[in-house]
PyMOL Python script that loads the backbone (N, CA, C, O; Angstrom):
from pymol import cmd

cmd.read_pdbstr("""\
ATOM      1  N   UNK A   1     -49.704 -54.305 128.983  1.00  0.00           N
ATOM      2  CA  UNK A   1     -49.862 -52.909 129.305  1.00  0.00           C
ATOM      3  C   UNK A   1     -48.614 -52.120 128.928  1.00  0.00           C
ATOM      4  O   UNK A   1     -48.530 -51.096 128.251  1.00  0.00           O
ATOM      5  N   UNK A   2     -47.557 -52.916 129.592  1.00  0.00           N
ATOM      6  CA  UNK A   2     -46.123 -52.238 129.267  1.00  0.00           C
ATOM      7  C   UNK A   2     -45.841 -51.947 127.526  1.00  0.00           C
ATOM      8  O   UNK A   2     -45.108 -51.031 127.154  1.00  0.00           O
ATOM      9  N   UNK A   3     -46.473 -52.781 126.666  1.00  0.00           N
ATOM     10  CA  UNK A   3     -45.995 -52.636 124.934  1.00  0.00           C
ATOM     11  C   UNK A   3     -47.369 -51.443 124.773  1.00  0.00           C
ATOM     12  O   UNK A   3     -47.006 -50.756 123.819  1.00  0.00           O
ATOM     13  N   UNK A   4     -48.569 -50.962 125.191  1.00  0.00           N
ATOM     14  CA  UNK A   4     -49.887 -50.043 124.684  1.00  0.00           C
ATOM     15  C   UNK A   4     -48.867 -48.884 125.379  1.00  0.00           C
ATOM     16  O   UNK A   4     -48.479 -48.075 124.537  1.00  0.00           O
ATOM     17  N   UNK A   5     -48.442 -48.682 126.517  1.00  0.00           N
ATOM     18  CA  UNK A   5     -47.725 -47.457 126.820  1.00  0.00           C
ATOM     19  C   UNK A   5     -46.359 -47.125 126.235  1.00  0.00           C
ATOM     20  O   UNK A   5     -45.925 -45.980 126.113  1.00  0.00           O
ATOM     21  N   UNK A   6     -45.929 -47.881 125.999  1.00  0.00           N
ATOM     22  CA  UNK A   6     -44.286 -47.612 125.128  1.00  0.00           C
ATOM     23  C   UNK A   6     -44.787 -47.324 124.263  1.00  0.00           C
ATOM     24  O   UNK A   6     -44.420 -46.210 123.890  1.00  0.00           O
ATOM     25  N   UNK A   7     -46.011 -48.062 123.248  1.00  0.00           N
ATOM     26  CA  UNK A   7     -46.440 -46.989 121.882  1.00  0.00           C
ATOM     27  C   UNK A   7     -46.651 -46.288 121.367  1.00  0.00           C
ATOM     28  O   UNK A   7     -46.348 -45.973 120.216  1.00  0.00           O
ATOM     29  N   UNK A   8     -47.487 -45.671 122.423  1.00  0.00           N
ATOM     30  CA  UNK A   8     -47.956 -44.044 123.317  1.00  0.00           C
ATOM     31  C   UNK A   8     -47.045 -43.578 122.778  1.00  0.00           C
ATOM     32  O   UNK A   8     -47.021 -42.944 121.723  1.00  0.00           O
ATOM     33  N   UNK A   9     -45.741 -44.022 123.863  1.00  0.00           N
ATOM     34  CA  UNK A   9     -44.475 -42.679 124.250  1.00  0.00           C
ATOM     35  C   UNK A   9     -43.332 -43.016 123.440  1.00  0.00           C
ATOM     36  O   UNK A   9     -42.158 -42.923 123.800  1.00  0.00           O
ATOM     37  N   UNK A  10     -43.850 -43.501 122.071  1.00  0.00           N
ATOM     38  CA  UNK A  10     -42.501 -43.753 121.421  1.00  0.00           C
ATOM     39  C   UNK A  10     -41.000 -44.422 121.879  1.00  0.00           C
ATOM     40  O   UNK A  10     -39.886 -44.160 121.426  1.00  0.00           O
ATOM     41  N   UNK A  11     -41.441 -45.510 123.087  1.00  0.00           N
ATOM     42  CA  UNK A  11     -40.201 -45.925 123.616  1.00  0.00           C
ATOM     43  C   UNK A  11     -40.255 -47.837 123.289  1.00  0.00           C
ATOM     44  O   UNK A  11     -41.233 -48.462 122.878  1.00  0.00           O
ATOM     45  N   UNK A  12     -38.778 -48.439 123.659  1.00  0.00           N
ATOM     46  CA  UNK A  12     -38.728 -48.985 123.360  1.00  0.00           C
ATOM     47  C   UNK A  12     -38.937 -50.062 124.441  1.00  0.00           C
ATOM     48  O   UNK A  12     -38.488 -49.718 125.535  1.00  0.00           O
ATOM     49  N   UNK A  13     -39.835 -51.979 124.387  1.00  0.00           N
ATOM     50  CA  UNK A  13     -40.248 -51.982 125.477  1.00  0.00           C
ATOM     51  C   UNK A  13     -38.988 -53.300 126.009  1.00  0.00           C
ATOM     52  O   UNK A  13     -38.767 -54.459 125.659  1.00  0.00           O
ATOM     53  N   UNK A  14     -38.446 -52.443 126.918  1.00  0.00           N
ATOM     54  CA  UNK A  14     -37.125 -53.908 127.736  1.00  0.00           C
ATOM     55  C   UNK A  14     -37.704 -54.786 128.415  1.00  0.00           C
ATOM     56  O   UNK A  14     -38.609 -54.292 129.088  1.00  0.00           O
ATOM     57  N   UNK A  15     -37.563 -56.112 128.568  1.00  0.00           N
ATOM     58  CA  UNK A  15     -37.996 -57.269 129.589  1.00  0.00           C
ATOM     59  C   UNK A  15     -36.842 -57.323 130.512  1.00  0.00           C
ATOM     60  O   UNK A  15     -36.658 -58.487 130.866  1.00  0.00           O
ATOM     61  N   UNK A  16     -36.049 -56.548 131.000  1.00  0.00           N
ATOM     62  CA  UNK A  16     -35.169 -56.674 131.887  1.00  0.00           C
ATOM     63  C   UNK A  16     -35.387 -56.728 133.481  1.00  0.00           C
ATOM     64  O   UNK A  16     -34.386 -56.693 134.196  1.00  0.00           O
ATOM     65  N   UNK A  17     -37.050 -56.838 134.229  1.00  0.00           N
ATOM     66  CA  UNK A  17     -37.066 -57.535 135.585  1.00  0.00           C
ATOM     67  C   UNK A  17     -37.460 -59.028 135.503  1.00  0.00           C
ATOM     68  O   UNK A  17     -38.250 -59.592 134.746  1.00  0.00           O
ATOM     69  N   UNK A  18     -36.852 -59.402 136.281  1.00  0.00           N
ATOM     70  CA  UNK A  18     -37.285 -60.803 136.328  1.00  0.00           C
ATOM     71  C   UNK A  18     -37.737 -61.195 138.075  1.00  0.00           C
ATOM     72  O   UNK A  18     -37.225 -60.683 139.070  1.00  0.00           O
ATOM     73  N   UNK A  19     -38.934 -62.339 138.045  1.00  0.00           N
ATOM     74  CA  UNK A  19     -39.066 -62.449 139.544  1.00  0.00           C
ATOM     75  C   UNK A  19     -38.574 -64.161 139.725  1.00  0.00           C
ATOM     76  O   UNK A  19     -38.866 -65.251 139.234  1.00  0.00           O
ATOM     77  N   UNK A  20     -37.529 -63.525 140.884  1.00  0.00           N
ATOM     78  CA  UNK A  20     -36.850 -64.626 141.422  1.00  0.00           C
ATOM     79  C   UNK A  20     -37.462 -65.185 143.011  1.00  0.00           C
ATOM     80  O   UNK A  20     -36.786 -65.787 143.844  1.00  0.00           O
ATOM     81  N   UNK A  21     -38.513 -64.905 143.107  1.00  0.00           N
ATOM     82  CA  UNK A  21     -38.902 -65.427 144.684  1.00  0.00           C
ATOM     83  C   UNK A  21     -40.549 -65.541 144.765  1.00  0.00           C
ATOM     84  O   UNK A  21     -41.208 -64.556 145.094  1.00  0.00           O
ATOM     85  N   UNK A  22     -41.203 -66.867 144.427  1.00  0.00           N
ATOM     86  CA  UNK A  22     -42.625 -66.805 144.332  1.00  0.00           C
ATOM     87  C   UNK A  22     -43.681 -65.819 145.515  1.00  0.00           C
ATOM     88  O   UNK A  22     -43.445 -66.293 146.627  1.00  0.00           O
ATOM     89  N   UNK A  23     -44.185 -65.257 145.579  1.00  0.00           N
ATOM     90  CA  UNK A  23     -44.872 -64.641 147.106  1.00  0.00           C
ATOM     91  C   UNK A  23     -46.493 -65.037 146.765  1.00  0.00           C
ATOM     92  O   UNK A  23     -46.962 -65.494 145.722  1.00  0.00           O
ATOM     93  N   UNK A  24     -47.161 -64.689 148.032  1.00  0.00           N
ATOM     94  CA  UNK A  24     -48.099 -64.955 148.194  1.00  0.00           C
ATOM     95  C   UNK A  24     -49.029 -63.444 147.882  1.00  0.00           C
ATOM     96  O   UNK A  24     -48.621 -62.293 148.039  1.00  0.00           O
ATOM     97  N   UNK A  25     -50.391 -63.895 147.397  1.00  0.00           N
ATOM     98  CA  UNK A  25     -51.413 -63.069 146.572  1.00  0.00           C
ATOM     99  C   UNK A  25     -51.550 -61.801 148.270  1.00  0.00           C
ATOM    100  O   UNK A  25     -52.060 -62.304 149.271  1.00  0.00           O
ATOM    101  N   UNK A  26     -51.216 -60.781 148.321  1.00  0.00           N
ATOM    102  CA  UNK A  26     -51.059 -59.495 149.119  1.00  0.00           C
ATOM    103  C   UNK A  26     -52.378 -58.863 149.542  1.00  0.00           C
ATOM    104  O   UNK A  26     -52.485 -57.950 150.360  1.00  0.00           O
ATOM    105  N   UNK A  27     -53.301 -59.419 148.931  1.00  0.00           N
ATOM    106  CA  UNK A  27     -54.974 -58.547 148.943  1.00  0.00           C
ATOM    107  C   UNK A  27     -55.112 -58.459 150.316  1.00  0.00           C
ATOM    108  O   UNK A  27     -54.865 -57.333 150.748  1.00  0.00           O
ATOM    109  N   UNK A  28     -55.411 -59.247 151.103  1.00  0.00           N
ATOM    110  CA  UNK A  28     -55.067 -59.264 152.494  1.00  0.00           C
ATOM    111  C   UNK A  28     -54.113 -58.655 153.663  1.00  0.00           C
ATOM    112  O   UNK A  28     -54.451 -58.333 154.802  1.00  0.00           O
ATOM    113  N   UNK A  29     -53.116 -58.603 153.198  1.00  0.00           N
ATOM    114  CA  UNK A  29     -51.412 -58.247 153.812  1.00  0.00           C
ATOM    115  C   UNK A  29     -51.607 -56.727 153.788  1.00  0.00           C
ATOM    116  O   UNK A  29     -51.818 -56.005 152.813  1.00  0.00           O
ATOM    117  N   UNK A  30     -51.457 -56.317 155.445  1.00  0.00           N
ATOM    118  CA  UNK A  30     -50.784 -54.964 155.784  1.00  0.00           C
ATOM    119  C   UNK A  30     -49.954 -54.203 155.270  1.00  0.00           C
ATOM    120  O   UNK A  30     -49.348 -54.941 154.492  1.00  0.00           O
ATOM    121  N   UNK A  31     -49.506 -53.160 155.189  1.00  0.00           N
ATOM    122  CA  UNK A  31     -48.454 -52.372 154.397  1.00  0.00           C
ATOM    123  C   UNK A  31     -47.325 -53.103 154.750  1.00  0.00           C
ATOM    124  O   UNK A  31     -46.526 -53.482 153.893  1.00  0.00           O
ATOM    125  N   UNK A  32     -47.202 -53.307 155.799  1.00  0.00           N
ATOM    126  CA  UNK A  32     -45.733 -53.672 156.217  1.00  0.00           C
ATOM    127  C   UNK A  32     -45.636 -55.653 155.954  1.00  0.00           C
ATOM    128  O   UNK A  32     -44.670 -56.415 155.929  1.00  0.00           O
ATOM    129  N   UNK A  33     -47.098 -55.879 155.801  1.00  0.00           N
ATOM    130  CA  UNK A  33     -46.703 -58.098 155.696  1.00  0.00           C
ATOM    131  C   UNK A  33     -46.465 -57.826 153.868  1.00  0.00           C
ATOM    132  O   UNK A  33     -46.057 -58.815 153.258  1.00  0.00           O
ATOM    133  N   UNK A  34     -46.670 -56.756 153.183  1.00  0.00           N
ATOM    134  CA  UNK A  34     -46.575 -56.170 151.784  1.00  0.00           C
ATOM    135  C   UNK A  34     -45.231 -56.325 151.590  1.00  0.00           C
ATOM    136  O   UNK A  34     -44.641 -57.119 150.856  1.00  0.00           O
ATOM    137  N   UNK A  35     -44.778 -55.420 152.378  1.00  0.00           N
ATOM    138  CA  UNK A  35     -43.080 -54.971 151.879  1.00  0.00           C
ATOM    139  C   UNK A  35     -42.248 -56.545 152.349  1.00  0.00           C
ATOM    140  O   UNK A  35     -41.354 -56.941 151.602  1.00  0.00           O
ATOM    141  N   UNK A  36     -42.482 -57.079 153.161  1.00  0.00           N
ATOM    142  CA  UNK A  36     -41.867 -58.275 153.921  1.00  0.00           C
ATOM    143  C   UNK A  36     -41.982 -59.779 152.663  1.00  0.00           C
ATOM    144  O   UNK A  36     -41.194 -60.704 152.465  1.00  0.00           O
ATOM    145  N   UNK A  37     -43.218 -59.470 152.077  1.00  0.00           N
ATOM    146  CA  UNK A  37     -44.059 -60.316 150.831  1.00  0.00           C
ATOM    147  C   UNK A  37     -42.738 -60.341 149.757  1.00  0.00           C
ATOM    148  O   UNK A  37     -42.086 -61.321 149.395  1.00  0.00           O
ATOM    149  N   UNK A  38     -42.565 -58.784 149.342  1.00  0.00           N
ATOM    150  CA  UNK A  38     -42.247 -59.228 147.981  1.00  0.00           C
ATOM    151  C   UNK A  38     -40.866 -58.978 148.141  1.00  0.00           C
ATOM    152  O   UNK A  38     -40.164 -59.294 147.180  1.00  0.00           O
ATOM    153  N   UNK A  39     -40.043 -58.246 149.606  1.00  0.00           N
ATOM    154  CA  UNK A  39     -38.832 -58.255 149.755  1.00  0.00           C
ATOM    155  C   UNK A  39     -37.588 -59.861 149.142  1.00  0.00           C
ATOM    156  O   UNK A  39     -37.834 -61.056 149.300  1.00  0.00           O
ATOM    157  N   UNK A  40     -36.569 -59.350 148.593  1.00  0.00           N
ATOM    158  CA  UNK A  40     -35.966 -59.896 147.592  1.00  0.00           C
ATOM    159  C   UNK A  40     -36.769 -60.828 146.598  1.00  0.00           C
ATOM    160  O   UNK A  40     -36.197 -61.863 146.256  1.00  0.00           O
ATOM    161  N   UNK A  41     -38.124 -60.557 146.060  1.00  0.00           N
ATOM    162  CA  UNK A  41     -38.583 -60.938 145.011  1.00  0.00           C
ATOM    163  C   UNK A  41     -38.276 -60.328 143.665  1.00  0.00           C
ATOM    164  O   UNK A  41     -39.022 -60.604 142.725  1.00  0.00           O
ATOM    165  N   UNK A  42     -37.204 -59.491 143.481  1.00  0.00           N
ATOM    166  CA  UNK A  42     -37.171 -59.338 141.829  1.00  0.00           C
ATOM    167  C   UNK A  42     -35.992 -59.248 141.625  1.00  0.00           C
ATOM    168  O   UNK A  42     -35.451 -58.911 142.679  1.00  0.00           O
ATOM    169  N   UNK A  43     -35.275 -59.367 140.825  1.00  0.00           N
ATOM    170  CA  UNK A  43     -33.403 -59.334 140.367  1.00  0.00           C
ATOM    171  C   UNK A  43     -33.978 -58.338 138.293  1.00  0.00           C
ATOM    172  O   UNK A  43     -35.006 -57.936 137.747  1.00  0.00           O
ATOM    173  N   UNK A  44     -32.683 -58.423 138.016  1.00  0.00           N
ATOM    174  CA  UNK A  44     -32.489 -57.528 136.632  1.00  0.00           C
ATOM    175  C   UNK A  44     -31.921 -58.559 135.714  1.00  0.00           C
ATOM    176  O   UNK A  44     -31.217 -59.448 136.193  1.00  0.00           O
ATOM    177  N   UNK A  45     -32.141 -58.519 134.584  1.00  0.00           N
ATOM    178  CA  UNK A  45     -31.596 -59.410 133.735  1.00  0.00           C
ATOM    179  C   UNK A  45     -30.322 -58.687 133.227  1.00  0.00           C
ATOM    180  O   UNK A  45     -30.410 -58.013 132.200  1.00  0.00           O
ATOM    181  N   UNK A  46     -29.161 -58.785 133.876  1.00  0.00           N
ATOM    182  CA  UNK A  46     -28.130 -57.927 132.857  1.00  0.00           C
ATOM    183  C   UNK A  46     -28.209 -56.491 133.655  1.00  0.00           C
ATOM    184  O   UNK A  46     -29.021 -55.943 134.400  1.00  0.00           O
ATOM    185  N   UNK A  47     -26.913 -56.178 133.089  1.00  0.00           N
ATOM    186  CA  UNK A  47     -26.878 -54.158 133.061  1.00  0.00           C
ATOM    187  C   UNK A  47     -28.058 -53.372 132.422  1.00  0.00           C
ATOM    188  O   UNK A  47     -28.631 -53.580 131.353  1.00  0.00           O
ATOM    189  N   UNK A  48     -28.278 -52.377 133.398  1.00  0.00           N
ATOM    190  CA  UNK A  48     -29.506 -51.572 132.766  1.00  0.00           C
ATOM    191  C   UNK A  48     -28.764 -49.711 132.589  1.00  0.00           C
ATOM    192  O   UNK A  48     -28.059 -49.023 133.328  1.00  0.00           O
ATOM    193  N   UNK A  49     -29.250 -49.539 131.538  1.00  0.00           N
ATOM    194  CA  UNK A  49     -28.446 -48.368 131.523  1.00  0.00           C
ATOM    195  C   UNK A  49     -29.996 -47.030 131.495  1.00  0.00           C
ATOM    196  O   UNK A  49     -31.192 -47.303 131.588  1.00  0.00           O
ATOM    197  N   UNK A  50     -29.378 -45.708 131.342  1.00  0.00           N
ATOM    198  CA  UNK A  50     -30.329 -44.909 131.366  1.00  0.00           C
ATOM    199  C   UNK A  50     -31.515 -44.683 132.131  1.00  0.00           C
ATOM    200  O   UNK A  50     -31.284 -44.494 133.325  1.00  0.00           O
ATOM    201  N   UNK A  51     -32.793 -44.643 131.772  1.00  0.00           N
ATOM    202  CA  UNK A  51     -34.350 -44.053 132.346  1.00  0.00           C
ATOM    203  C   UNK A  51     -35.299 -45.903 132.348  1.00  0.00           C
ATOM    204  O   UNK A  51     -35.241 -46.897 131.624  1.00  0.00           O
ATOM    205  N   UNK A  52     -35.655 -45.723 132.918  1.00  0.00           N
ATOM    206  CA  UNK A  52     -36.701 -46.701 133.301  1.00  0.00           C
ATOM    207  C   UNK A  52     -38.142 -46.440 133.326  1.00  0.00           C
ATOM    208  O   UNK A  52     -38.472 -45.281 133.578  1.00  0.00           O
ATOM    209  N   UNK A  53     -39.134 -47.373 133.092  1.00  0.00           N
ATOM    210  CA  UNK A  53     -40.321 -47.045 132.840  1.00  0.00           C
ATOM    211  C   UNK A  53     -40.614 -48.098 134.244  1.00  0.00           C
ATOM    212  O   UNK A  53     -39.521 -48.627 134.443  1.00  0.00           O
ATOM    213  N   UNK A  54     -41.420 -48.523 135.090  1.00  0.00           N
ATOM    214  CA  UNK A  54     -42.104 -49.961 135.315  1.00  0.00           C
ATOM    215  C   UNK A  54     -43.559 -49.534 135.332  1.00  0.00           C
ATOM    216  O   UNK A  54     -44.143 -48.634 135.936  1.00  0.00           O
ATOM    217  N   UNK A  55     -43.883 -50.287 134.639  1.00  0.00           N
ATOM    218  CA  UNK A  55     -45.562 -50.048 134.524  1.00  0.00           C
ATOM    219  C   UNK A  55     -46.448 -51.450 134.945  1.00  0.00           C
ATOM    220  O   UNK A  55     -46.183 -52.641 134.776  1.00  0.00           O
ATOM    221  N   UNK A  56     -47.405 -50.893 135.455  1.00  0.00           N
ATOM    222  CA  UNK A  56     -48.063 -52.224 136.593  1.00  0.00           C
ATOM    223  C   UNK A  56     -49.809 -51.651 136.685  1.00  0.00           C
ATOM    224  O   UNK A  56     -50.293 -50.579 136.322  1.00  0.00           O
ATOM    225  N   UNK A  57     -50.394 -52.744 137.261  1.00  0.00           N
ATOM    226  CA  UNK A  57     -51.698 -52.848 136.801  1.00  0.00           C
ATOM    227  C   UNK A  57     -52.348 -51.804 138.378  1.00  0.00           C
ATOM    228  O   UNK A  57     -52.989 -50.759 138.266  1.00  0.00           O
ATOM    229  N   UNK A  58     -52.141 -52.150 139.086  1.00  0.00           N
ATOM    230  CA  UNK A  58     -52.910 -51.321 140.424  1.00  0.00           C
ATOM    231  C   UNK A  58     -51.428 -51.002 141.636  1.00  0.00           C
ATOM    232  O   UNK A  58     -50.541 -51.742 142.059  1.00  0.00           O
ATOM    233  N   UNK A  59     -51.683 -49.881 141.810  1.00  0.00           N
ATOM    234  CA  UNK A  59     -50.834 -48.860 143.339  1.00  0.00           C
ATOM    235  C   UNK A  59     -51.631 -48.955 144.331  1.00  0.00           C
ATOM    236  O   UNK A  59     -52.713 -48.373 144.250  1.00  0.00           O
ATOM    237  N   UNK A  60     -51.199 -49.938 145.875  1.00  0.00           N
ATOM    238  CA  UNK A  60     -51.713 -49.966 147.005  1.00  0.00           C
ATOM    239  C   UNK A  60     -50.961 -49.580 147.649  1.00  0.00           C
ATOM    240  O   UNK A  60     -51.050 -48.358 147.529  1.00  0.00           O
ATOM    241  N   UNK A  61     -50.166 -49.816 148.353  1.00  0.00           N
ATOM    242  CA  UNK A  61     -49.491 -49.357 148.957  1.00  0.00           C
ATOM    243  C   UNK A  61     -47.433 -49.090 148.422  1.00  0.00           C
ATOM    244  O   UNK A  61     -46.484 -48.522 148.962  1.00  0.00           O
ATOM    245  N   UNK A  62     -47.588 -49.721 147.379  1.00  0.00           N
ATOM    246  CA  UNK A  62     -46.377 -49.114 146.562  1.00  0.00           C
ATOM    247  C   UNK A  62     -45.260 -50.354 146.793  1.00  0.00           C
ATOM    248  O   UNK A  62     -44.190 -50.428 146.189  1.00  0.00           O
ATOM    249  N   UNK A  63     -45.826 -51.470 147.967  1.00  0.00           N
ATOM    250  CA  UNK A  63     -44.979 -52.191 148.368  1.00  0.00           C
ATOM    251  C   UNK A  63     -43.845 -52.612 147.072  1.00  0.00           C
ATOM    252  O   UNK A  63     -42.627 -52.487 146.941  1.00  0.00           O
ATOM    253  N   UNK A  64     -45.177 -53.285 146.045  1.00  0.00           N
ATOM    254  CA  UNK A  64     -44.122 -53.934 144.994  1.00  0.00           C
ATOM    255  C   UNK A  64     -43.234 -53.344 143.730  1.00  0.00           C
ATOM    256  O   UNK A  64     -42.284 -53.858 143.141  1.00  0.00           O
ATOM    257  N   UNK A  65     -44.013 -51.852 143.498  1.00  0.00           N
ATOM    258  CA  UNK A  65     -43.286 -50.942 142.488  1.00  0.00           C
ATOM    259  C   UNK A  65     -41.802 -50.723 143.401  1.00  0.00           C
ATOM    260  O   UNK A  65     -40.757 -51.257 143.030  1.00  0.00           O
ATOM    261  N   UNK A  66     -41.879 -49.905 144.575  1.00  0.00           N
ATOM    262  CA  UNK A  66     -40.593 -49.956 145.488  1.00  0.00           C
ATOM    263  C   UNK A  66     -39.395 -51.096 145.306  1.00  0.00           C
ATOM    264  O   UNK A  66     -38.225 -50.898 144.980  1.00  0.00           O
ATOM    265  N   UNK A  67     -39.960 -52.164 145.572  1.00  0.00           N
ATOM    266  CA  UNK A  67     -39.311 -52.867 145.841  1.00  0.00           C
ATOM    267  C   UNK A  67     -38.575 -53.399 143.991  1.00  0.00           C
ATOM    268  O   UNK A  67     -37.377 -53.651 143.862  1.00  0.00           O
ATOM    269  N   UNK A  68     -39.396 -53.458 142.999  1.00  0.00           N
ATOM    270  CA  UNK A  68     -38.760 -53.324 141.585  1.00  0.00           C
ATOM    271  C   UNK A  68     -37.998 -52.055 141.312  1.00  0.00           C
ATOM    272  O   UNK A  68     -37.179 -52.335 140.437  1.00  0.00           O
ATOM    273  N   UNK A  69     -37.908 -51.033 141.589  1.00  0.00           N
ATOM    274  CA  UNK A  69     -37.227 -49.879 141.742  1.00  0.00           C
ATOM    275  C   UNK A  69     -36.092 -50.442 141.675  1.00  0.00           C
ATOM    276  O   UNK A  69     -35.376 -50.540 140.678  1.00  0.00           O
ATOM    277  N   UNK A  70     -35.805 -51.016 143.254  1.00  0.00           N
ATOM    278  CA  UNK A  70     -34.581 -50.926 143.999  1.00  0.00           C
ATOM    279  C   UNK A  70     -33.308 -51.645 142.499  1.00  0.00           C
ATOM    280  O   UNK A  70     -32.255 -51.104 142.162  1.00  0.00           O
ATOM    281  N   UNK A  71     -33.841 -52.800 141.968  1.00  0.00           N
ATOM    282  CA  UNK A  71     -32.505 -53.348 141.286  1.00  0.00           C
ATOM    283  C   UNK A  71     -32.125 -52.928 140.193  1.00  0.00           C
ATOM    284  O   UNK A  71     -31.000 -53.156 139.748  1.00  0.00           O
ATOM    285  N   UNK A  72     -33.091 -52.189 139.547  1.00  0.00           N
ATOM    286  CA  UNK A  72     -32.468 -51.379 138.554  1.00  0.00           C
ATOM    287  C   UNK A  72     -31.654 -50.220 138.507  1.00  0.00           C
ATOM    288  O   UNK A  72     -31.121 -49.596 137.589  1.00  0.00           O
ATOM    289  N   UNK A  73     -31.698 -50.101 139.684  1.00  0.00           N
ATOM    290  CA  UNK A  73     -31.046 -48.745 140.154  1.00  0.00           C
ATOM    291  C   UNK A  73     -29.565 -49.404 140.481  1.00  0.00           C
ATOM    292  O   UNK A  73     -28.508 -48.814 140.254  1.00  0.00           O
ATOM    293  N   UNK A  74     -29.658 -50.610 141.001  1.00  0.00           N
ATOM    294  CA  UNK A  74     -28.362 -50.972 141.280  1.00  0.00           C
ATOM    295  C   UNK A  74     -27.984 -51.372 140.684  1.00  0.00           C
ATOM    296  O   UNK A  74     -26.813 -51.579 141.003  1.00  0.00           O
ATOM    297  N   UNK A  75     -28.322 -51.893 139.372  1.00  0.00           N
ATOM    298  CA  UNK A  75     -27.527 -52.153 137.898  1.00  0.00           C
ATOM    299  C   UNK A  75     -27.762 -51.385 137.342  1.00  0.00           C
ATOM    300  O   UNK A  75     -28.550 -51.695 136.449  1.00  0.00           O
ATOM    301  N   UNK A  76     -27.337 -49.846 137.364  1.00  0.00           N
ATOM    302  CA  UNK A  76     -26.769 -48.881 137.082  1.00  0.00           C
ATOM    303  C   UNK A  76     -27.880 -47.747 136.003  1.00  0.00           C
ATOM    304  O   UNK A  76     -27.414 -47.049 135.103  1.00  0.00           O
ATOM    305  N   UNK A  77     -29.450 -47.800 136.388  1.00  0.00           N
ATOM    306  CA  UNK A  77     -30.030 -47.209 136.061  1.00  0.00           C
ATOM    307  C   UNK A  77     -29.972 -45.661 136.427  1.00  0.00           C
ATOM    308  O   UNK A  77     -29.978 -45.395 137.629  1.00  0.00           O
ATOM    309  N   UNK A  78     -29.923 -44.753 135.634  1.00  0.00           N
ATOM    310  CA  UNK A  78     -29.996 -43.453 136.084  1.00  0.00           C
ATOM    311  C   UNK A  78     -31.061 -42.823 136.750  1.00  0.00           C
ATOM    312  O   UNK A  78     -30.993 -41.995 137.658  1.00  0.00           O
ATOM    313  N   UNK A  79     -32.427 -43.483 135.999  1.00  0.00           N
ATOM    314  CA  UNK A  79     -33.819 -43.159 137.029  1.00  0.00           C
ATOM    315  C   UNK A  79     -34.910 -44.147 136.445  1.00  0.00           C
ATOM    316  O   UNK A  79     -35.019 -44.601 135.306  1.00  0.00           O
ATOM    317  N   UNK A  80     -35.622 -44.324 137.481  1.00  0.00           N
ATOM    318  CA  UNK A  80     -36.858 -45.253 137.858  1.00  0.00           C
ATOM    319  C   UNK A  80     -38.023 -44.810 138.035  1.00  0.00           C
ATOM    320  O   UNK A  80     -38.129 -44.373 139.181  1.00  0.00           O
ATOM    321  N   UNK A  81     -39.204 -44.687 137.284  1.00  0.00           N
ATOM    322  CA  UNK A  81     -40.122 -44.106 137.133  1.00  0.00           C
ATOM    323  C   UNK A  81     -41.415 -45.030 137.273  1.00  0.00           C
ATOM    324  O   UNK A  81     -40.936 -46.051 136.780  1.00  0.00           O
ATOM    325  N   UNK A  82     -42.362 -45.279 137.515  1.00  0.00           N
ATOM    326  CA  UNK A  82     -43.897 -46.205 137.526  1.00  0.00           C
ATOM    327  C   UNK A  82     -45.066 -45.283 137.299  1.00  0.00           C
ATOM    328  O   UNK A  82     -45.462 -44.180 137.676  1.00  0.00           O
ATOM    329  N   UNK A  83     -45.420 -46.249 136.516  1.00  0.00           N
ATOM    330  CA  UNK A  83     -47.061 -46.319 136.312  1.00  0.00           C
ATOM    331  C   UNK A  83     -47.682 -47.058 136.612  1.00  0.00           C
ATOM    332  O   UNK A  83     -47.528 -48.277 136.534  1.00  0.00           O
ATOM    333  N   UNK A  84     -48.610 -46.399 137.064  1.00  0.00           N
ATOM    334  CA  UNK A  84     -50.235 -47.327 137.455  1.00  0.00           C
ATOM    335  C   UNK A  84     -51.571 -47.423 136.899  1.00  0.00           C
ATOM    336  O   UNK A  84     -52.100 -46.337 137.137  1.00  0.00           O
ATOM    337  N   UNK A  85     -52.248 -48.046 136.385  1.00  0.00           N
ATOM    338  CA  UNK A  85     -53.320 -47.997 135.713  1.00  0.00           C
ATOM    339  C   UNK A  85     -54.657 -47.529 136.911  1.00  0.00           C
ATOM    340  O   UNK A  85     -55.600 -46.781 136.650  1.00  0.00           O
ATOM    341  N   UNK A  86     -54.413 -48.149 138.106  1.00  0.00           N
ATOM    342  CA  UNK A  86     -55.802 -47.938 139.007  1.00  0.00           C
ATOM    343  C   UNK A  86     -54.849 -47.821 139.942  1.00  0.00           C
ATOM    344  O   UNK A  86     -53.731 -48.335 139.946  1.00  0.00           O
ATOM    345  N   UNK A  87     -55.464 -46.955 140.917  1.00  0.00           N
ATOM    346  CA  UNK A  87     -55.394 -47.528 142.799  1.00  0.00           C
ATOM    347  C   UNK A  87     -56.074 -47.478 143.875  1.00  0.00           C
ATOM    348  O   UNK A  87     -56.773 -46.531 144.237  1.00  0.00           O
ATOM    349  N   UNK A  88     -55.952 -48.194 144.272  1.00  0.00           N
ATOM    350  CA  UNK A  88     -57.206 -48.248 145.682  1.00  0.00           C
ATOM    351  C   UNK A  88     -57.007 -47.633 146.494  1.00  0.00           C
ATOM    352  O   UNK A  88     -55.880 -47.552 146.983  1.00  0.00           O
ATOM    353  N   UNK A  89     -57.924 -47.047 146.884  1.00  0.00           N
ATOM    354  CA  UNK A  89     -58.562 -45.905 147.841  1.00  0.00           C
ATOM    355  C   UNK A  89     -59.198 -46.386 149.054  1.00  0.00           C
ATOM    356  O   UNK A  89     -59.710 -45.589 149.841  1.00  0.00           O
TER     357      UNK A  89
END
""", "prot")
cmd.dss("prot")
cmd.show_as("cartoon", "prot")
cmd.util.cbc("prot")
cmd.orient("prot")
């Protein structure tokens, strides 16, 4: 999904999240057993500089875009942006 939207928008596509903490499938899990799920599940490969894209398949409760946010920002991203293809209602 992430390489059909960078093509779109003329950008270039980085593999710089990586997931460091296996979690369990969320379909089930409350907003809050969500955020608890994927809490310290993702790290950055390296320094990230500039604008960020993360693009992801469905927005429920935001638990896991949030929580990918957070490390790019702390390896020195200027801003963090997501897309969603679907979300449940």
């Amino acid at each position: 999904m992430a390489k059909g939207v960078a093509g779109r928008i003329e950008a270039p596509v980085l593999d710089k999240l990586k997931v460091v903490l296996r979690t369990r499938d969320q379909v089930k899990l409350s907003t809050n057993e969500r955020r608890v799920n994927v809490a310290g599940g993702y790290a950055t490969r390296g320094p990230v500089a500039g604008k960020g894209l993360r693009v992801g398949d469905v927005f429920t409760t935001g638990a896991t875009l949030s929580e990918c946010a957070e490390f790019p920002r702390k390896a020195g991203t200027d801003e963090v942006h997501a897309l969603t293809l679907c979300r449940t209602v």
